[in-house]
N, C-alpha and C positions, 0 to 999 in steps of 0.2 A: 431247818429249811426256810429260807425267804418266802413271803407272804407270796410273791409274785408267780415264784418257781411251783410252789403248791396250787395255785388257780389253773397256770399255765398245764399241767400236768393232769391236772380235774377236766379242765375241756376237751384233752387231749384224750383221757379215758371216755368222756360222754359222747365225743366224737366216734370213735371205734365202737360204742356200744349201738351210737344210733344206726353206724352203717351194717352194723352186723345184726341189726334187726330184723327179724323175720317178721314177712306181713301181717297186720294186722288181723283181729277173729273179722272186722267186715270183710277184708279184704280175700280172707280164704275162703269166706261164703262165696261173694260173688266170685269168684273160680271154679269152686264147687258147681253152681249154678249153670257157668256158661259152656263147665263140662256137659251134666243133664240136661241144657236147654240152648243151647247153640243157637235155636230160633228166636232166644227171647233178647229182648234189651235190656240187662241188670245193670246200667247204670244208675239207676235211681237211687239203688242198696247205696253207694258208696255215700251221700248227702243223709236220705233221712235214716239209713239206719243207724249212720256216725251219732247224728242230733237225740234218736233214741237213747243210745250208750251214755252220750254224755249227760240227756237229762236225769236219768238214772243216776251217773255219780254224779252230779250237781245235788237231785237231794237229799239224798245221801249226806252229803258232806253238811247243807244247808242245817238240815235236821237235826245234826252233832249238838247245834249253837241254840236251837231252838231248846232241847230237850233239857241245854245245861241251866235252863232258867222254866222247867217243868212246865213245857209249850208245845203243842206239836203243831205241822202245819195250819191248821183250821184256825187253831187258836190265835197264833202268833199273826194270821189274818185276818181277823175279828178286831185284834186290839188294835193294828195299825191301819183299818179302815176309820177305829173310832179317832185315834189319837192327830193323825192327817187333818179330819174334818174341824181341827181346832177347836179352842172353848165353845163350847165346855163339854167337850168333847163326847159327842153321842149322836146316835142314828136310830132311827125307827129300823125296825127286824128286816121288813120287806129292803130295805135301803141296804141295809150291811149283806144283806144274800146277793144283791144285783150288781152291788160292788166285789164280792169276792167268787160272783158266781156260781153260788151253789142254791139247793131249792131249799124253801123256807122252812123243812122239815129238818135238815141236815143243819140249817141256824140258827134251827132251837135248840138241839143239841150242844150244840158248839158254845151259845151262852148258858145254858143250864150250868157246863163245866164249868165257866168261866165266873159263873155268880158264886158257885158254890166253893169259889178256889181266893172271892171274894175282889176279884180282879174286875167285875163288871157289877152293874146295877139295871135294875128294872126300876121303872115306874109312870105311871100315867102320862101322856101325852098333852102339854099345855092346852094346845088348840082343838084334841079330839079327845075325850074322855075314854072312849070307846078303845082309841089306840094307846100302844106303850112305846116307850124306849126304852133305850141301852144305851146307858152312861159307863166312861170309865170313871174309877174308883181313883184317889190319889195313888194306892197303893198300885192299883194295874196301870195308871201313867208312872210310877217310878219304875217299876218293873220294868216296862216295853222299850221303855227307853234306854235303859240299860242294854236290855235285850238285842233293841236296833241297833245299836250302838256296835256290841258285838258282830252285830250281823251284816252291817256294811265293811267292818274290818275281815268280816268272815267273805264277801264276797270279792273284794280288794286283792286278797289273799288268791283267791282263784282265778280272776283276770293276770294277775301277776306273771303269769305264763305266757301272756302275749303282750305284745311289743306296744306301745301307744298309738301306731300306724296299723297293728296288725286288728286288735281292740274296734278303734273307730272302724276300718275297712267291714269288721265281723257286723257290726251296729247297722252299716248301712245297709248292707246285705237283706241281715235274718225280716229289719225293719220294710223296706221293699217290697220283700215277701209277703211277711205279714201282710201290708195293707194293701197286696192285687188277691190274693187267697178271701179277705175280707171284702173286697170288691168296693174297696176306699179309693181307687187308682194307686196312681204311681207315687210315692213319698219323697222318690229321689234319693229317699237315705237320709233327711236331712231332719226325722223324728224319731221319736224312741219308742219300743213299743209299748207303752206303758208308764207308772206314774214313777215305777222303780220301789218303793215302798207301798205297795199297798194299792198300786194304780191297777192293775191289773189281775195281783196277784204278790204282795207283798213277801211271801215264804218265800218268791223265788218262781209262781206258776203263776199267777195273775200278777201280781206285784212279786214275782218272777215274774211275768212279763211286766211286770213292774218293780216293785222294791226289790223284792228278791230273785226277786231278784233280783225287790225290789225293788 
């Protein structure tokens, strides 16, 4: 069969499968719904509950990449909040929790792993004796790097679904949103929400709204 004849015949089956798709699970809620509740406006269901679904398999998927380099969210957080802030690559505790948004109980945990895995370091703080830091190790900068590495082709991989117009159109959107929810005003679309690595939420939730997502 010609390269051509087999594509031509692949769209032709994805075409019939897309039309002969039955609605989506939001889409039979909100029917469900407007059966039970005629009075109410279930419009909403079809945006955030979609953004629920997908951030679900978003990490899901993300998590695959992280885990293939013995990382979970938190972690894969941790390193690329320290490795971001360039040489020599480290942050005081309170700093890496504000940056990845979690409480400083939840970031000691997260470095405890991460010391004992030999990927971070502790140690007294130059200008406050009283305080520490959290250094990356050589070994947890080859690591993360690796790891980002994968994980920007891992996220590449998942935008690949939509169109380069469809892409930037999604950006300006969710971005919009974000910063009137936030009470930043209007963006216009023309920022990101996030650093994309580690700006927000690096696994994809803060850097997801940044690296990973971010």
């Amino acid at each position: 069969m010609e390269p051509d004849q087999h594509e031509d015949r692949h769209e032709e089956r994805y075409e019939d499968r897309h039309e002969e798709r039955s609605p989506d699970h939001v889409a039979q809620i909100q029917a469900a719904w407007r059966r039970e509740r005629p009075d109410l406006d279930v419009s909403p269901l079809a945006v955030i509950g979609r953004l629920h679904r997908l951030a679900a398999r978003l990490t899901a998927e993300l998590t695959l990449v992280y885990q293939r380099y013995g990382l979970g969210e938190g972690e894969f957080d941790v390193l690329a909040a320290l490795r971001r802030a360039g040489a020599p690559y480290e942050r005081a505790p309170g700093e890496l929790a504000a940056h990845t948004m979690v409480t400083t109980g939840a970031m000691t945990k997260r470095i405890d792993r991460l010391e004992r895995a030999g990927l971070v370091t502790r140690r007294p703080a130059m200008d406050d004796r009283r305080g520490r830091v959290v250094a990356l190790t050589d070994a947890g900068r080859r690591l993360f790097d690796e790891a980002f590495t994968a994980h920007l082709r891992n996220e590449h991989r998942l935008l690949a679904h939509l169109s380069t117009e469809e892409a930037a159109a999604l950006q300006g959107l969710l971005t919009a949103w974000q910063h009137r929810l936030d009470g930043t005003g209007d963006a216009g679309g023309s920022r990101t929400g996030g650093s994309g690595a580690g700006g927000t939420g690096d696994a994809g939730r803060t850097e997801r709204g940044g690296d990973g997502g971010p």
